[in-house]
Backbone as CSV, one residue per row, in Angstrom:
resi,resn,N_x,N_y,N_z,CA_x,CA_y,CA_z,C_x,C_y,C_z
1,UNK,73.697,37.761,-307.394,73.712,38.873,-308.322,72.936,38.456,-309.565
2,UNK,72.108,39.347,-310.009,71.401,39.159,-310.988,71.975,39.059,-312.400
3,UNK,71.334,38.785,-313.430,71.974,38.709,-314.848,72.312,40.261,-315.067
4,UNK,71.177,41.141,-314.770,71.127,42.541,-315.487,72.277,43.350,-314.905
5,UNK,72.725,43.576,-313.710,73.794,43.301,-313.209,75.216,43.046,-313.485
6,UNK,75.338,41.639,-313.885,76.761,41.551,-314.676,76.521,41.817,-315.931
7,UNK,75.486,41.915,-316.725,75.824,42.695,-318.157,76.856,44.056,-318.181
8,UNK,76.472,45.247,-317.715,77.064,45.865,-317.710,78.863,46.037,-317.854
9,UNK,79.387,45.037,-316.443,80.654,44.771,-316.037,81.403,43.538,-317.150
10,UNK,80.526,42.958,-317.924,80.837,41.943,-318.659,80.955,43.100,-320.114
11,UNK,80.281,44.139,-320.707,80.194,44.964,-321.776,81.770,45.677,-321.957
12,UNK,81.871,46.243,-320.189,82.690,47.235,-319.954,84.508,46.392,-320.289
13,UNK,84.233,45.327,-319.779,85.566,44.918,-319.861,85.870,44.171,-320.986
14,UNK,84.604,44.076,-321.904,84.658,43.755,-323.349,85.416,45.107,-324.149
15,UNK,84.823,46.109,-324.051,85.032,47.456,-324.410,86.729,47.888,-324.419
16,UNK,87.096,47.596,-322.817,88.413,47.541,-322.255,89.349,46.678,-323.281
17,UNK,89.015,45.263,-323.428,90.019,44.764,-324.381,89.771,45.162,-325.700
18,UNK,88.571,45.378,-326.255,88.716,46.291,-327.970,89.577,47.515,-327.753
19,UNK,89.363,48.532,-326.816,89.939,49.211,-326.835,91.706,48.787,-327.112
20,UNK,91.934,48.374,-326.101,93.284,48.402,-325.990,94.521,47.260,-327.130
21,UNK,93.195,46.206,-327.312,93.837,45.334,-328.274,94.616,45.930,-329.224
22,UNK,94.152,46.806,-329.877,94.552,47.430,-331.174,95.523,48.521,-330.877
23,UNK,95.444,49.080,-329.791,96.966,49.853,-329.337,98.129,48.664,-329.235
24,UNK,98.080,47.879,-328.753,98.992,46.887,-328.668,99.447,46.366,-329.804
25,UNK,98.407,46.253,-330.695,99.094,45.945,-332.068,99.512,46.628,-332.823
26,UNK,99.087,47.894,-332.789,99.788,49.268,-333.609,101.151,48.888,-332.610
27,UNK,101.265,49.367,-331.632,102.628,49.095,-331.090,103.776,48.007,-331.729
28,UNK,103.161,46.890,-331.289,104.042,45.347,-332.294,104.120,45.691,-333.178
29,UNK,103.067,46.324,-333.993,103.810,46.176,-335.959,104.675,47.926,-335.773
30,UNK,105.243,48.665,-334.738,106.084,49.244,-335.189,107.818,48.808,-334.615
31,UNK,107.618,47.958,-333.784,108.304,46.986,-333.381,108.911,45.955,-334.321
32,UNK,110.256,46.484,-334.685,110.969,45.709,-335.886,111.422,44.280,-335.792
33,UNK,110.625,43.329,-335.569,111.649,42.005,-334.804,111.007,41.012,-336.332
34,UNK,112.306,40.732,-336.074,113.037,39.962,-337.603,112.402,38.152,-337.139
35,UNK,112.507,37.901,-336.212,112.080,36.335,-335.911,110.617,36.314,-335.871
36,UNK,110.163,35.437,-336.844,108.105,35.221,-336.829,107.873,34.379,-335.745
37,UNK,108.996,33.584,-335.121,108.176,32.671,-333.813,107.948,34.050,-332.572
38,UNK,109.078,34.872,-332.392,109.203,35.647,-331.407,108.199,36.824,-331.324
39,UNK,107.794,36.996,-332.659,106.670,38.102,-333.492,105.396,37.589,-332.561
40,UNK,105.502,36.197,-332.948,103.928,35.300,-332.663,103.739,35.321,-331.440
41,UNK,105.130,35.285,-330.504,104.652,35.020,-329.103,104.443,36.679,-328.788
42,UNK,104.890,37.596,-328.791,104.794,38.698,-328.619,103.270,38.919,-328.944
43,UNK,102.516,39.000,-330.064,101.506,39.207,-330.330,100.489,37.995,-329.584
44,UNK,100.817,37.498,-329.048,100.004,36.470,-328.400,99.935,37.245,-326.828
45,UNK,101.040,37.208,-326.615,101.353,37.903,-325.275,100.896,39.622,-324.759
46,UNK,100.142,39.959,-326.005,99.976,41.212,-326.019,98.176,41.271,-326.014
47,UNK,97.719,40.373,-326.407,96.382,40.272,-326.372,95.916,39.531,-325.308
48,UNK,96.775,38.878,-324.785,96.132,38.287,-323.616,96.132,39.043,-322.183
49,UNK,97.903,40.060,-322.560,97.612,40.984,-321.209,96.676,42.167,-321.569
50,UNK,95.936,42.594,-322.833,95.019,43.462,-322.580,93.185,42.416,-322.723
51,UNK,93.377,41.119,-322.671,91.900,40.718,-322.052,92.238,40.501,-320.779
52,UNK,93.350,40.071,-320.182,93.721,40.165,-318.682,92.724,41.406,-318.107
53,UNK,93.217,42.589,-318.747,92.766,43.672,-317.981,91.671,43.662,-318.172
54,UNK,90.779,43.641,-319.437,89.127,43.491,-319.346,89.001,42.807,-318.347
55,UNK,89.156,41.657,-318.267,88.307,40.590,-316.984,88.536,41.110,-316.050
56,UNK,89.636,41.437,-315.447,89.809,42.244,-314.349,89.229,43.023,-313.967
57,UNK,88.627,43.928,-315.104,88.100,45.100,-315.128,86.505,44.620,-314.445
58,UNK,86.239,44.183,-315.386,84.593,43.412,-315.665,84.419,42.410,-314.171
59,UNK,85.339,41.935,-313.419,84.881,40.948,-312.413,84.994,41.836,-311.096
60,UNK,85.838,43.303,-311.501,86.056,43.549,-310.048,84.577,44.946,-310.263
61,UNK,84.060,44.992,-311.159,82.764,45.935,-311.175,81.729,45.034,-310.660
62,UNK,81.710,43.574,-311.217,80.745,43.415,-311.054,81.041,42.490,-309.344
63,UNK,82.149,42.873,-308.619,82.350,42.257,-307.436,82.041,40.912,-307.045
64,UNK,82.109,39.808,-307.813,81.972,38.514,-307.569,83.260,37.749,-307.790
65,UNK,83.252,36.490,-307.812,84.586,35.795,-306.921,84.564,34.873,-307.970
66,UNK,83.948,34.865,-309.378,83.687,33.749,-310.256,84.530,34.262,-311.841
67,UNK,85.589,33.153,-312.273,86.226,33.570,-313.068,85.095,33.767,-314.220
68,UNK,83.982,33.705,-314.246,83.100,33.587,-315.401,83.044,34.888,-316.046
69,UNK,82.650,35.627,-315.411,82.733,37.300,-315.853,83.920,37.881,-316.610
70,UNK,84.823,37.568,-316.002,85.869,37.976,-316.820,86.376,37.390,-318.505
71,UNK,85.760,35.724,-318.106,85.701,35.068,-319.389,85.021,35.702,-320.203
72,UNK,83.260,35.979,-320.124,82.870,36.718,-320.622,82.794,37.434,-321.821
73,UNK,84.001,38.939,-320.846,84.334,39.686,-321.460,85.380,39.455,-322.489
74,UNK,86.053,38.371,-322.558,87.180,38.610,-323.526,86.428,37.738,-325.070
75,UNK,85.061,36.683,-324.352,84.403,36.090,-325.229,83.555,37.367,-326.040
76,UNK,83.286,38.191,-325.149,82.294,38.885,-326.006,83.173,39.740,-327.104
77,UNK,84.018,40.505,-326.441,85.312,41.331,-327.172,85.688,40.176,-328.243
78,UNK,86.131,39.307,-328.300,86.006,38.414,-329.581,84.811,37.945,-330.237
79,UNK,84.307,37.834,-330.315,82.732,37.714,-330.807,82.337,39.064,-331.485
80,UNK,82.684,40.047,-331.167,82.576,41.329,-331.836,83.447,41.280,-332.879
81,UNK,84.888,41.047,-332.527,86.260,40.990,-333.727,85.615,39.713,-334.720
82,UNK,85.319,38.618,-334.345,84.570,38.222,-335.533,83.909,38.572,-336.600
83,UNK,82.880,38.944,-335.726,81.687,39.236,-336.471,82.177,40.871,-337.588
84,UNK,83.040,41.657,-336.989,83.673,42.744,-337.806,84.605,41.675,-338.700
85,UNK,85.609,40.768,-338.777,85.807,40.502,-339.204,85.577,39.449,-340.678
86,UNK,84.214,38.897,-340.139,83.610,38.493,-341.021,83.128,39.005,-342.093
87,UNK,82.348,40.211,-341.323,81.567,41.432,-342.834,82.944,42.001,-343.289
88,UNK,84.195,42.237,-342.638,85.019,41.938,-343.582,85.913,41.792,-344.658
89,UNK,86.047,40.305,-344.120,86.578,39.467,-345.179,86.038,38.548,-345.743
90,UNK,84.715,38.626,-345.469,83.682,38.130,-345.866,84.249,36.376,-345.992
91,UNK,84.125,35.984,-344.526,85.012,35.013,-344.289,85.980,34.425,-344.671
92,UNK,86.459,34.681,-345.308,87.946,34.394,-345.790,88.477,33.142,-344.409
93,UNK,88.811,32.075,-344.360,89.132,31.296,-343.760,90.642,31.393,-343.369
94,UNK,91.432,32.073,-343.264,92.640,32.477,-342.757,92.384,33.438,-341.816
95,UNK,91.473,34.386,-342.218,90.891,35.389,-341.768,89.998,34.919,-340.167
96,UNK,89.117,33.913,-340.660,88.208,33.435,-339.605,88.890,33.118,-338.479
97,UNK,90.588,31.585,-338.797,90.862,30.927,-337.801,91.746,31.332,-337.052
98,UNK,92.004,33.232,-337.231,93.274,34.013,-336.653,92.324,34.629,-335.418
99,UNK,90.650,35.015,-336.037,90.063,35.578,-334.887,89.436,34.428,-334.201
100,UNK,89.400,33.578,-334.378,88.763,32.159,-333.542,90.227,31.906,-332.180
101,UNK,91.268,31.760,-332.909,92.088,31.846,-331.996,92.684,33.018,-331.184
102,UNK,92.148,33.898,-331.898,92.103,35.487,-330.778,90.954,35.603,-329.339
103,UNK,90.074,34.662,-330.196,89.056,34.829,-329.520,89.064,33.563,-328.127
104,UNK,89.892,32.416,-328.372,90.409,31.708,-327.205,91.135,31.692,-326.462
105,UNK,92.325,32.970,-326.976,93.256,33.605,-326.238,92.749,35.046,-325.265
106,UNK,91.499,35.849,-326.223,91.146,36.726,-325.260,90.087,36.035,-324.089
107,UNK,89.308,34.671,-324.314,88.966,34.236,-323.162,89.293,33.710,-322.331
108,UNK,90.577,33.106,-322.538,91.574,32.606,-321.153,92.329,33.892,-320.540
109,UNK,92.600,34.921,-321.157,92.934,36.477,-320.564,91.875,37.102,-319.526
110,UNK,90.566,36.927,-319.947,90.044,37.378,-319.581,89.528,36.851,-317.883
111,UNK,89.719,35.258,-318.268,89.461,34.098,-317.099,90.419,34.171,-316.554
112,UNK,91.758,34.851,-316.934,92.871,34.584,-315.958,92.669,36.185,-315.102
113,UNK,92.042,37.226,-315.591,92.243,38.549,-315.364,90.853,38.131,-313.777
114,UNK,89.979,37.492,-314.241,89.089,37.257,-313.151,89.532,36.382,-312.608
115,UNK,90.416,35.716,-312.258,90.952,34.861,-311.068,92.144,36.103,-310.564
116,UNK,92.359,36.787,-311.146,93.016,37.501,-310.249,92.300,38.845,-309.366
117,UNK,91.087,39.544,-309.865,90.283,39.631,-308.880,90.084,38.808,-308.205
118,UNK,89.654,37.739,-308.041,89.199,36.658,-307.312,90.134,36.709,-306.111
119,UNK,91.212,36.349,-306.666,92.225,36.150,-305.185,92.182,38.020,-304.312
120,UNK,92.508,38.940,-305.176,92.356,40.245,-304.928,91.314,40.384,-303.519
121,UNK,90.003,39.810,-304.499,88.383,39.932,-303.086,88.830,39.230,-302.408
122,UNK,89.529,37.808,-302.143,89.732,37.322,-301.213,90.598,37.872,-300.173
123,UNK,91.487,38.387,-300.240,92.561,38.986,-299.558,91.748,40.200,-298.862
124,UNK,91.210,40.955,-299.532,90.664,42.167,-299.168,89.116,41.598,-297.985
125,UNK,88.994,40.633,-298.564,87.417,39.852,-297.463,87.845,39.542,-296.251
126,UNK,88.892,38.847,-296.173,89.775,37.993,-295.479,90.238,38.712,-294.224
């Protein structure tokens, strides 16, 4: 499969986690929970199952068997929240190392969302 190819499926499931990231967090902050460790895992847990679904999204368009695509997408979807975040807060360094670590959490979501296509094509090949 060509590069021009997985662009598309790599955009789309970028798109997929912007989209949905921010429903998830409107959700959590109306979600009254009094404990900040339980807050943290929740909000951790909430961004990773919507880059889950990008990669998912993004590996099963672009029909290949390689968690890369899905990584991708949750890299690119963070790379965007940066870069918005940067212009900003015009880096503000609290600011920076919340989307740096958004942005390593939406790419293991996204790598985990394409290993689960992965097994998916396999089953269905098989």
């Amino acid at each position: 499969m060509n590069t021009k190819s997985k662009l598309v499926p790599v955009i789309l499931g970028a798109l997929v986690t912007l989209v949905l990231g921010p429903i998830a967090f409107v959700v959590l902050s109306h979600c009254h929970v009094n404990d900040p460790v339980l807050s943290a895992v929740l909000a951790v847990l909430a961004a990773l199952l919507c880059s889950l679904s990008g990669g998912y999204l993004a590996t099963r368009l672009a029909q290949v068997r390689q968690l890369t695509t899905g990584a991708l997408s949750g890299l690119v979807a963070g790379l965007v929240i940066l870069l918005v975040a940067a212009i900003a807060s015009r880096l503000a360094p609290n600011t920076t190392l919340g989307v740096v670590l958004l942005m390593l959490v939406w790419t293991g979501g996204g790598a985990l969302g394409g290993w689960l296509t992965r097994v998916r094509l396999s089953l269905e090949l098989a």
